[in-house]
KEKOL-260094 format. One record per residue (C-alpha): residue number from 1; x, y, z; residue in one letter. Coordinates in steps of 0.1 Angstrom, whole numbers. Layout:
     i       x       y       z   aa
   NUM       X       Y       Z    A
...
***
This chain:
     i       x       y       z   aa
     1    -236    -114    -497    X
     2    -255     -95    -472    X
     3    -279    -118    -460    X
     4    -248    -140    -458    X
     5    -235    -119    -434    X
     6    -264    -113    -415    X
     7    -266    -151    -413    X
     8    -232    -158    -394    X
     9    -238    -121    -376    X
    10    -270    -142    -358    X
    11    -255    -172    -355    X
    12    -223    -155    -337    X
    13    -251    -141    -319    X
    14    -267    -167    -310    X
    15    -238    -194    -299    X
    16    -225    -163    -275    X
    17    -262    -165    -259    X
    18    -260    -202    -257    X
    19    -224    -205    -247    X
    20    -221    -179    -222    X
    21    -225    -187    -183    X
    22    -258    -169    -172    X
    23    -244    -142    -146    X
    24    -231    -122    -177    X
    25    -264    -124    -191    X
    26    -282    -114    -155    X
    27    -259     -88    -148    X
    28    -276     -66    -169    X
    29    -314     -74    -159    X
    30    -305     -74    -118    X
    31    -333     -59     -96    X
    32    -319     -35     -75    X
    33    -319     -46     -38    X
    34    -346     -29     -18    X
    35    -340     -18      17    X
    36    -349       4      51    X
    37    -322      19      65    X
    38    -315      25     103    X
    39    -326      64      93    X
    40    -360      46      84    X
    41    -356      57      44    X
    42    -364      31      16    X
    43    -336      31      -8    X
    44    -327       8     -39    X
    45    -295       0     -43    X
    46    -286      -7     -80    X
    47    -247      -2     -83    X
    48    -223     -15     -60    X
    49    -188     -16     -76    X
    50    -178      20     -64    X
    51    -183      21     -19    X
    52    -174      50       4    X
    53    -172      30      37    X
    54    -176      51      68    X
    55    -172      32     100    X
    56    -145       9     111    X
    57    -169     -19     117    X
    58    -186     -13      80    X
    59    -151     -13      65    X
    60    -137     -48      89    X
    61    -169     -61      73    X
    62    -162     -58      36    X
    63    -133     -71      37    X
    64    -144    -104      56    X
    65    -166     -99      29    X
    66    -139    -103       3    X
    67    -155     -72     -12    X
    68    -123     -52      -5    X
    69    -118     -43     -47    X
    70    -152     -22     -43    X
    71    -139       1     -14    X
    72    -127      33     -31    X
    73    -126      54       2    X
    74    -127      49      41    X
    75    -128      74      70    X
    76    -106      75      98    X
    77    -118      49     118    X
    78    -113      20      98    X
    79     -81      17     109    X
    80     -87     -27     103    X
    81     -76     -46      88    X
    82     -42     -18      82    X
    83     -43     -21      47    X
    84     -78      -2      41    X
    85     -62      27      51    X
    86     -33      27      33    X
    87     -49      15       1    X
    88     -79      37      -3    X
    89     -85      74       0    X
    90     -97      89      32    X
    91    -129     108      38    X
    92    -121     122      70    X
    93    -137     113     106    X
    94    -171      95     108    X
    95    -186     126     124    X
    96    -168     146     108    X
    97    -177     144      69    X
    98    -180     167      39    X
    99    -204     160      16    X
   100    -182     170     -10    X
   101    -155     152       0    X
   102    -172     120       3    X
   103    -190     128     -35    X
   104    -160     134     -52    X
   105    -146     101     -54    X
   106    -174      92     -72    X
   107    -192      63     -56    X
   108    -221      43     -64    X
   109    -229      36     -33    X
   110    -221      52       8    X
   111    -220      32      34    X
   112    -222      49      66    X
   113    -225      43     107    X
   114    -256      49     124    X
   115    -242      81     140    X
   116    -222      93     112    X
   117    -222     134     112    X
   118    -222     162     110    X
   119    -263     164     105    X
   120    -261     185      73    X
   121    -237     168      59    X
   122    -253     137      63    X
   123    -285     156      46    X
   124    -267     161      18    X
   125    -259     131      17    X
   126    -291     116      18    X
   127    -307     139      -8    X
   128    -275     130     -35    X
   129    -284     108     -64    X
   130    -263      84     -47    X
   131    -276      58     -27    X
   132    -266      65      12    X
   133    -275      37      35    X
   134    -270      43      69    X
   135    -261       8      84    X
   136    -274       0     119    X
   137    -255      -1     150    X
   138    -254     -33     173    X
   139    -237     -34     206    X
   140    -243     -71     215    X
   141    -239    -106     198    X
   142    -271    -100     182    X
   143    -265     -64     166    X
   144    -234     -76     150    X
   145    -245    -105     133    X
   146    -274     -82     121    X
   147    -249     -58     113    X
   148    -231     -81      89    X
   149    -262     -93      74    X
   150    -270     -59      65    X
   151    -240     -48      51    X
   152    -238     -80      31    X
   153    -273     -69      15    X
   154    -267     -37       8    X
   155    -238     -55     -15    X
   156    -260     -81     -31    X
   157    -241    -109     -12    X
   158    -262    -126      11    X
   159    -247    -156       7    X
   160    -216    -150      16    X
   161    -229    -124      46    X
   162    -251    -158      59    X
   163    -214    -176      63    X
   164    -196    -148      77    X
   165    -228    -143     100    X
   166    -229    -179     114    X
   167    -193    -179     120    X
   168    -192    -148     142    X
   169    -222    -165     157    X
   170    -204    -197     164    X
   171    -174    -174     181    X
   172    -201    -153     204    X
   173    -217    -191     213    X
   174    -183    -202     225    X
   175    -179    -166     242    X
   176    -211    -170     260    X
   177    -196    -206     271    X
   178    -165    -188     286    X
   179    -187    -161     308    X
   180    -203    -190     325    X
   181    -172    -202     340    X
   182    -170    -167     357    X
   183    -182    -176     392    X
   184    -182    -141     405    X
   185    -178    -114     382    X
   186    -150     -84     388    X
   187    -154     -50     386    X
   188    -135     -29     359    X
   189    -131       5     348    X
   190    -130      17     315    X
   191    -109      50     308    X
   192    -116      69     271    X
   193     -92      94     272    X
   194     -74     123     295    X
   195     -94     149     279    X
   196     -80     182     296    X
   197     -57     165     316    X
   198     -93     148     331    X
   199     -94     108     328    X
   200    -130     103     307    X
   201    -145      70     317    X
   202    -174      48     306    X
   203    -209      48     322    X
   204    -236      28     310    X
   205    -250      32     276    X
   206    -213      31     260    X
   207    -196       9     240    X
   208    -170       1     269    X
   209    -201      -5     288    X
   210    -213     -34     260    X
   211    -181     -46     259    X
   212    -178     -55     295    X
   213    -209     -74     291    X
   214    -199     -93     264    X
   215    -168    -103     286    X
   216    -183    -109     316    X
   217    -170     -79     337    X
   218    -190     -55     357    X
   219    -189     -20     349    X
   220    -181       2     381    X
   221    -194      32     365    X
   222    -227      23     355    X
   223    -243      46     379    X
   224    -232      77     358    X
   225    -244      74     313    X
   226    -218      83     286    X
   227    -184      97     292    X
   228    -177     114     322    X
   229    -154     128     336    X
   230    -135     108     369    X
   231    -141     121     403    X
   232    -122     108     428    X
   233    -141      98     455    X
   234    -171      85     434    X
   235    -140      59     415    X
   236    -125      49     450    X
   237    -163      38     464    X
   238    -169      16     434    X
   239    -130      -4     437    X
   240    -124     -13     403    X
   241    -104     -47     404    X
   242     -85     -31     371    X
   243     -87      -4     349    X
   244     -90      -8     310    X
   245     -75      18     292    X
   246     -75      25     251    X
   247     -39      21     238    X
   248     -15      -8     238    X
   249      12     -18     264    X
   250      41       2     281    X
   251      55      13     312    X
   252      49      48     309    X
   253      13      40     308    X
   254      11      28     344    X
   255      18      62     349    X
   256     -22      67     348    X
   257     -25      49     379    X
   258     -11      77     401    X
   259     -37     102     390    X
   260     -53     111     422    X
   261     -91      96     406    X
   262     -73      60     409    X
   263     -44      61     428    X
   264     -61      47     461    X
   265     -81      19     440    X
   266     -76     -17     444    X
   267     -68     -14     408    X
   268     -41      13     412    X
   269     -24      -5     446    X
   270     -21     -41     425    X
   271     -11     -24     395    X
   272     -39     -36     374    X
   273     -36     -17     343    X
   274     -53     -32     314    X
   275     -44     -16     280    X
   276     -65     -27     248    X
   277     -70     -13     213    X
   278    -103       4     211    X
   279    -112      -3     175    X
   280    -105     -35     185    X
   281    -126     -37     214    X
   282    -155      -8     208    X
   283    -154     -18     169    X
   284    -181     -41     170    X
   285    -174     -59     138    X
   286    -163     -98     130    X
   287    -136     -98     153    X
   288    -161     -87     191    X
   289    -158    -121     200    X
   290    -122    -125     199    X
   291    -118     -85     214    X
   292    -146     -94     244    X
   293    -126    -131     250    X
   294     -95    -110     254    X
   295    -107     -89     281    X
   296    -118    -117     298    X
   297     -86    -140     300    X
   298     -70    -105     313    X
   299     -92    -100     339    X
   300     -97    -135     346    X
   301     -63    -150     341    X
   302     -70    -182     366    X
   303     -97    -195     349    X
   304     -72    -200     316    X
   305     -94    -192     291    X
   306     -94    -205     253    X
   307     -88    -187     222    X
   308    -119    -187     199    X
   309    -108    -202     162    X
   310     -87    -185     142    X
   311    -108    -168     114    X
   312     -96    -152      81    X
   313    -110    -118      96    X
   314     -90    -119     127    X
   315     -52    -116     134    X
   316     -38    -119     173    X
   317     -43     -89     191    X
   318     -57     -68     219    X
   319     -48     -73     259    X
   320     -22     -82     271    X
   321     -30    -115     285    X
***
């Protein structure tokens, strides 16, 4: 009787060897994926079914990814696609972490920004048994394809981060068609915020500053780096054509153009007001292309630009054209 058993207990065995499909069989003997992060550290990661995304272009990405059942907390910032949100937990703002928050919802994995702070938190971080993988930044076409390619790594799915890659590749290729239509290229401004009742604009070596490049548009405050604060006379000598403000459209916005840093501008007498949604535009994630092509048919409206293909990623939105 007992070898009986142990005869049909093998053969069970063996038909569920033979009949199974392979992945269940791999999943257990997977090498961990080996990587450098933007920090410079070497980390394996072994275990990606619990992620704490921090970033909005980190977050955008894993859901292109279809990897959106792994997220179980985002920060502030990933405020696309509007769901991630109000699905999953938050950790708070990107620079503005606890480690204990961010430990406590017991991932297997963190995801986080090149940038992401405060220092010590993001020591502790790094010195968890957790895997944390700070992903690298990428301001141009370039950086977010890498960026994407990265992130799918991390995950185990290059595959699928190679498709998503060539299509936003494809969409900056048909962006880089549009900006040589521009046969003289206009000069914008971008405003952050009115931090202290002071408009804050971008100078070189910001995101805004990126983004004009990507849409063909010549930043007028390149001469100062970061965000600054707006002096008059220094705005009224460069003559921004428009002004590109965060935050959506609305009457009461135009009252920005009476502040005495614009109100003599070329932008500010032709009411050339230019509201767009920063994640959108400063995100830097799948949907750049369609942010930077944006910008560009609203400060070039005669030359009729395109829309780039509709992606899964993307939905309509940004400037107003």
């Amino acid at each position: 009787m007992a070898n009986t058993i142990y005869n049909s207990l093998k053969l069970v065995f063996l038909l569920c060897v033979t009949i199974l499909p392979h992945e269940y069989i791999r999943a257990a003997e997977v090498a961990p994926v080996e990587m450098v992060d933007s920090a410079g550290r070497h980390i394996a990661v072994k275990d990606t079914s619990r992620v704490v995304a921090i970033g909005g272009s980190i977050t955008e990405i894993l859901y292109a990814l279809g990897l959106e059942d792994r997220i179980v907390a985002v920060d502030t910032t990933s405020v696309f696609p509007p769901q991630a949100l109000k699905d999953k937990p938050d950790v708070g703002y990107m620079r503005a972490l606890s480690a204990e928050g961010v430990l406590a919802l017991g991932p297997s994995l963190v995801l986080a920004m090149e940038g992401s702070g405060p220092p010590t938190t993001i020591n502790v971080l790094q010195q968890a048994s957790v895997p944390f993988v700070s992903v690298p930044e990428g301001h141009d076409a370039a950086g977010v394809v890498a960026k994407i390619r990265f992130v799918a790594h991390a995950m185990g799915v290059d595959e699928k981060g190679d498709a998503l890659a060539r299509a936003v590749a494809e969409d900056f290729a048909a962006l880089a068609a549009m900006r040589e239509r521009i046969e003289q290229p206009r000069g914008a401004l971008f405003v952050m915020s009115m931090g202290g009742g002071s408009p804050m604009v971008g100078g070189q070596g910001t995101g805004a500053d990126a983004a004009f490049k990507l849409a063909g548009v010549t930043n007028v405050m390149s001469a100062i780096t970061g965000y600054k604060p707006a002096v008059g006379e220094a705005v009224l000598a460069v003559e921004p054509y428009a002004i590109v403000k965060m935050g959506r459209g609305g009457s009461a916005d135009d009252a920005i153009l009476q502040l005495p840093a614009f109100a003599m501008t070329p932008a500010a007498r032709d009411k050339r007001l230019i509201p767009i949604d920063g994640a959108y535009l400063l995100g830097f994630g799948p949907r750049t292309p369609q942010a930077a092509r944006d910008l560009a048919a609203a400060i070039y409206p005669e030359l009729d630009l395109p829309k780039l293909p509709e992606r899964p990623w993307t939905k309509a939105q940004g400037a107003a054209p």
